[in-house]
Structure formats: C-alpha cells, structure tokens
N, CA, C and O of each residue as an XYZ file, in Angstrom:
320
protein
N      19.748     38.859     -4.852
C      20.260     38.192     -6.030
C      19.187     37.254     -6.582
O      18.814     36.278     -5.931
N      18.620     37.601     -7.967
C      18.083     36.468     -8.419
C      18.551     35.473     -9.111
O      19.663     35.812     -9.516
N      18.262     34.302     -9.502
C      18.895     33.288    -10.034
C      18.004     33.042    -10.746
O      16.838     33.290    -10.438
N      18.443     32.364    -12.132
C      17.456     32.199    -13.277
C      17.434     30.507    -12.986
O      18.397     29.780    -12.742
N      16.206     30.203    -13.084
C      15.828     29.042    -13.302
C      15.721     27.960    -14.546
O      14.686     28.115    -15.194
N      16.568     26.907    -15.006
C      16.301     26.489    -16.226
C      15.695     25.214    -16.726
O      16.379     24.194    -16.636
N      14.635     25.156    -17.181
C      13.836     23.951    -17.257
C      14.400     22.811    -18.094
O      14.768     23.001    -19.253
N      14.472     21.482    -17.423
C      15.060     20.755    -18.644
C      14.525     19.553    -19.110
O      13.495     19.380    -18.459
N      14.709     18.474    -20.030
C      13.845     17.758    -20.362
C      14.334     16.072    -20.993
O      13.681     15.105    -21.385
N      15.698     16.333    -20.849
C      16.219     15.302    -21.151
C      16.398     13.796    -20.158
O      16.934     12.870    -20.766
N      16.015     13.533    -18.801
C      15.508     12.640    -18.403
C      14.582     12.064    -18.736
O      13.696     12.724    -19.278
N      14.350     10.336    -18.527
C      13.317      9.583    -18.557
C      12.518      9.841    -17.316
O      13.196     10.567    -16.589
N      11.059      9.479    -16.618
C      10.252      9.210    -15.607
C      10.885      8.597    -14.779
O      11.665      7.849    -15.368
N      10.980      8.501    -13.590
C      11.508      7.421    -12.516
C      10.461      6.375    -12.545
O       9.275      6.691    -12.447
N      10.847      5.127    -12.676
C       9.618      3.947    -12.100
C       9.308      3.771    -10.969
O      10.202      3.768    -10.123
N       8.148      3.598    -10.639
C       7.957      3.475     -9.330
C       8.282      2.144     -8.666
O       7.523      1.176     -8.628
N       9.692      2.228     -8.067
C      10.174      0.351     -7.671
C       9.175     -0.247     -6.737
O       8.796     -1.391     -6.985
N       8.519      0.615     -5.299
C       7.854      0.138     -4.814
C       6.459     -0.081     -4.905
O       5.841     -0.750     -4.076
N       6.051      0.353     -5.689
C       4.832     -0.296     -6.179
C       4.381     -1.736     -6.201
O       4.311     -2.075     -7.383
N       4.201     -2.272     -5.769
C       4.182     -3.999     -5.452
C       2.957     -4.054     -5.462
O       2.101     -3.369     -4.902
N       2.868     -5.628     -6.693
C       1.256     -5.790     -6.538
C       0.923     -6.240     -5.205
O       1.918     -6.564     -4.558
N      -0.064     -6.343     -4.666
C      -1.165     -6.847     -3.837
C      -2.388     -6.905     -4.250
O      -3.125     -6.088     -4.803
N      -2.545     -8.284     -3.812
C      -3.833     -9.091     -4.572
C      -5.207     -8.670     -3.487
O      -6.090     -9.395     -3.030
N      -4.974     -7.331     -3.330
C      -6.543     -6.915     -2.541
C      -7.776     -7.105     -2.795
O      -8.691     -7.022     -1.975
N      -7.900     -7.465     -4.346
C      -9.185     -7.761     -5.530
C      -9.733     -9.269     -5.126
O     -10.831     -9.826     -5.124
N      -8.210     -9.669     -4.744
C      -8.323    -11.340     -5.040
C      -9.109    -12.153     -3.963
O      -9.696    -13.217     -4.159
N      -8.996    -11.307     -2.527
C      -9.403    -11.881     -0.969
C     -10.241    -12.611     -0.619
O     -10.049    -11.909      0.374
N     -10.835    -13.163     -0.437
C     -12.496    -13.858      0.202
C     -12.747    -13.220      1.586
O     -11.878    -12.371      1.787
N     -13.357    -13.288      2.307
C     -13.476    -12.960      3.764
C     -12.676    -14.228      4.298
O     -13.026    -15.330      3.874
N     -11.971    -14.169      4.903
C     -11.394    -14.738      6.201
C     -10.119    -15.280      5.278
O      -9.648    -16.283      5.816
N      -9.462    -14.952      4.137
C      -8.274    -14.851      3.456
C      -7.032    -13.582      3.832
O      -7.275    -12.380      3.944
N      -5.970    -14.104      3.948
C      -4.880    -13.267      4.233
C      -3.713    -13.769      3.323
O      -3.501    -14.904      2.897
N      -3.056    -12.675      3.154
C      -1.534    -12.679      2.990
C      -0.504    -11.837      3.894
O      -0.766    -10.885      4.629
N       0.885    -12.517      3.610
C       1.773    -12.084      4.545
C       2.790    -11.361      3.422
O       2.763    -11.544      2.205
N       3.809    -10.377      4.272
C       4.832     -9.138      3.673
C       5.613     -8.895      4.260
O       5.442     -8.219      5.274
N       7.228     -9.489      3.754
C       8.030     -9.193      4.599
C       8.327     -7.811      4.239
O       8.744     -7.433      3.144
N       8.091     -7.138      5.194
C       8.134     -5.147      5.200
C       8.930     -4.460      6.459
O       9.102     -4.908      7.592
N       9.376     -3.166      5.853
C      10.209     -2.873      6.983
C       9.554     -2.026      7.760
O       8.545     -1.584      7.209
N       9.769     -1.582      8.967
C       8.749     -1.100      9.816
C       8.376      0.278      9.557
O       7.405      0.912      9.970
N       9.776      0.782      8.440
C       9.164      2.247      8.013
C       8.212      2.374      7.303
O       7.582      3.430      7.356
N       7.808      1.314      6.402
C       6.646      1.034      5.083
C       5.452      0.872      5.787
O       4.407      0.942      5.139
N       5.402      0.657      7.059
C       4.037      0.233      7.091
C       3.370      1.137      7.349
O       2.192      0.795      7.452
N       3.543      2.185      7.515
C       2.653      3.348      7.516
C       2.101      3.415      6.190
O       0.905      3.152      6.072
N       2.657      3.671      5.349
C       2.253      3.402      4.301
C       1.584      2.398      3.549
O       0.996      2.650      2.497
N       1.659      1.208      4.083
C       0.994      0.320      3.952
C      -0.705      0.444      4.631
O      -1.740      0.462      3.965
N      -0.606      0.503      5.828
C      -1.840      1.024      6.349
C      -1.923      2.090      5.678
O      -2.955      1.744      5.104
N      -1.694      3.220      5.203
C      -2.701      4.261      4.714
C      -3.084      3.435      3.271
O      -4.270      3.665      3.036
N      -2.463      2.506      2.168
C      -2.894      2.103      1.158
C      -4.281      1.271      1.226
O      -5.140      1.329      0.346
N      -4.370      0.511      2.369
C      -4.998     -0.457      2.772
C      -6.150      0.326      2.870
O      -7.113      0.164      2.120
N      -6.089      1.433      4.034
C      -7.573      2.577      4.376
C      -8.254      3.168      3.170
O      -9.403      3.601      3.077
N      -6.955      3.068      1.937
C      -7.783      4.448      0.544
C      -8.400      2.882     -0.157
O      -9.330      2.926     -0.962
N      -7.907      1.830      0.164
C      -8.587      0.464     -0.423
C     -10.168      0.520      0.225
O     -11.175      0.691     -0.463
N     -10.156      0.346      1.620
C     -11.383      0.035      2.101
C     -12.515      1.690      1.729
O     -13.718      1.752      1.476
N     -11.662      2.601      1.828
C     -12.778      3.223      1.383
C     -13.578      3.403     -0.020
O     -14.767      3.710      0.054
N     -12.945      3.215     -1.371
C     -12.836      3.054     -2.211
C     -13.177      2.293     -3.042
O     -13.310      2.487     -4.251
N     -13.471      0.644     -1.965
C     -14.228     -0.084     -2.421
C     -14.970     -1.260     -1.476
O     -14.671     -2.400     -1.124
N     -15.852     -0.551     -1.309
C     -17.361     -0.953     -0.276
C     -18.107     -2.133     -0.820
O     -18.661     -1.826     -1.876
N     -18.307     -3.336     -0.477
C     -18.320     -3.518      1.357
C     -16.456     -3.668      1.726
O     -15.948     -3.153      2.722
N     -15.981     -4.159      1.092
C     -14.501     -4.738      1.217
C     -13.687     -4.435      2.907
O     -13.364     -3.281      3.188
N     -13.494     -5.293      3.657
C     -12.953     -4.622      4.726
C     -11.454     -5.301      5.027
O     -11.310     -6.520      4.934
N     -10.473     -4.515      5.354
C      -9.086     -5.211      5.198
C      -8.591     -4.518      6.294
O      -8.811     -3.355      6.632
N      -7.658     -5.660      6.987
C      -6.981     -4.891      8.219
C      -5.588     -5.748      8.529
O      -5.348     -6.954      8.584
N      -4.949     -4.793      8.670
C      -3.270     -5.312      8.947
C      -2.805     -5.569     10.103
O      -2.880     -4.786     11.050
N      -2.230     -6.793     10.143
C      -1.918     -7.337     11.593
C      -0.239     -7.493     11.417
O       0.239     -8.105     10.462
N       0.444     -6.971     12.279
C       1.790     -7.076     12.547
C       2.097     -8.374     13.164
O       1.385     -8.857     14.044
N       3.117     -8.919     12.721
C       3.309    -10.628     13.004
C       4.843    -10.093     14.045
O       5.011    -10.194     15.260
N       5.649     -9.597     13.105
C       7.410     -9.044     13.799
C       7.712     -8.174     13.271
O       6.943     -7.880     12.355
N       8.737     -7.387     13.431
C       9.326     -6.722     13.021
C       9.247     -6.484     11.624
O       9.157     -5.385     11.077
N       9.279     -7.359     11.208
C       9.609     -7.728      9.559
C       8.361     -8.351      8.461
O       8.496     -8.341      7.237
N       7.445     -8.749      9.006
C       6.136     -9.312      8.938
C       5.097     -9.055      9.128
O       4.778     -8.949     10.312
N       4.174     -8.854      8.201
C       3.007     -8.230      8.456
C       1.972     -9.103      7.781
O       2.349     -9.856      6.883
N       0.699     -9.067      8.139
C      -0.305     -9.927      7.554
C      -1.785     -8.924      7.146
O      -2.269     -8.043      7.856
N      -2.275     -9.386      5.803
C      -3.180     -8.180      5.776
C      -4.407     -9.630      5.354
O      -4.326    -10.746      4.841
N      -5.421     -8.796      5.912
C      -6.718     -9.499      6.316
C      -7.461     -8.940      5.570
O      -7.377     -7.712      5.545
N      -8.555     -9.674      4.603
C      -9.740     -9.338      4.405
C     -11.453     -9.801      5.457
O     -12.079    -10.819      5.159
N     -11.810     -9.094      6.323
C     -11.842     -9.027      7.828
C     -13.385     -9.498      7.536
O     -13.698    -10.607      7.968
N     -14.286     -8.798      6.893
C     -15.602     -8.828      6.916
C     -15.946     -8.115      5.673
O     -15.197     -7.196      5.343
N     -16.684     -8.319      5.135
C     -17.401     -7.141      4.191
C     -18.978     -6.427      4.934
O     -19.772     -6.988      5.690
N     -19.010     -5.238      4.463
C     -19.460     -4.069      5.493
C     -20.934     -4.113      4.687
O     -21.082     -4.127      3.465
N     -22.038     -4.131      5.769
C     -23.563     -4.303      5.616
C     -23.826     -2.672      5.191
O     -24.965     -2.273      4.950
C-alpha cells in the first residue's frame, strides 16, 4: 500500500527556547560563570563549549560540575 504524502505550509518556524545566551566572547582567563542546568543538558552543553574552543583559538573553556543542578564554565587558559 502506498500512501501519498502531502506537503504543507501553513505553520510558523519553531523558536529555538533553548538557545540561551552565554557570554563565551565576554571571559578573561581565570573568569567563570555558573548554570543552573539539568543533568540531561549538559551533554550538550559540553559539546557547545568543545565546537566553541575549536572554533575559536587560543580560547580555552572547560566545564566544571558544582551539583546536580549547577555547573560552572571556565575560561581555563588561552592556547600557545
């Protein structure tokens, strides 16, 4: 059985809710901020953080888990 497929067009875009700024631009070396995040996000958080450091050299940032709920992201060193 095939089924016909029908394209449609009358929705808007979804916004992206989680998109949250972070001031990664903003850091100095030995500057941090904290995020209350849930423990499923932070994967995601660390992979945002990794496409940051690669992306923009020397910049080095690393995420430190405080609790459950808390996380702290580090601008660690900038890279020679």
């Amino acid at each position: 059985m095939t089924e016909q497929i029908i394209i449609k067009n009358d929705l808007p875009l979804p916004n992206r809710a989680n998109n949250r700024f972070l001031p990664l631009d903003q850091l100095e070396v030995g500057d941090y901020f904290e995020l209350d995040i849930s423990n499923q996000r932070i994967p995601s958080l660390r992979q945002r953080l990794w496409r940051y450091n690669r992306d923009n050299p020397p910049v080095k940032l690393s995420l430190n888990k405080v609790s459950d709920t808390k996380v702290r992201v580090f601008r660690i060193e900038d890279q020679k």
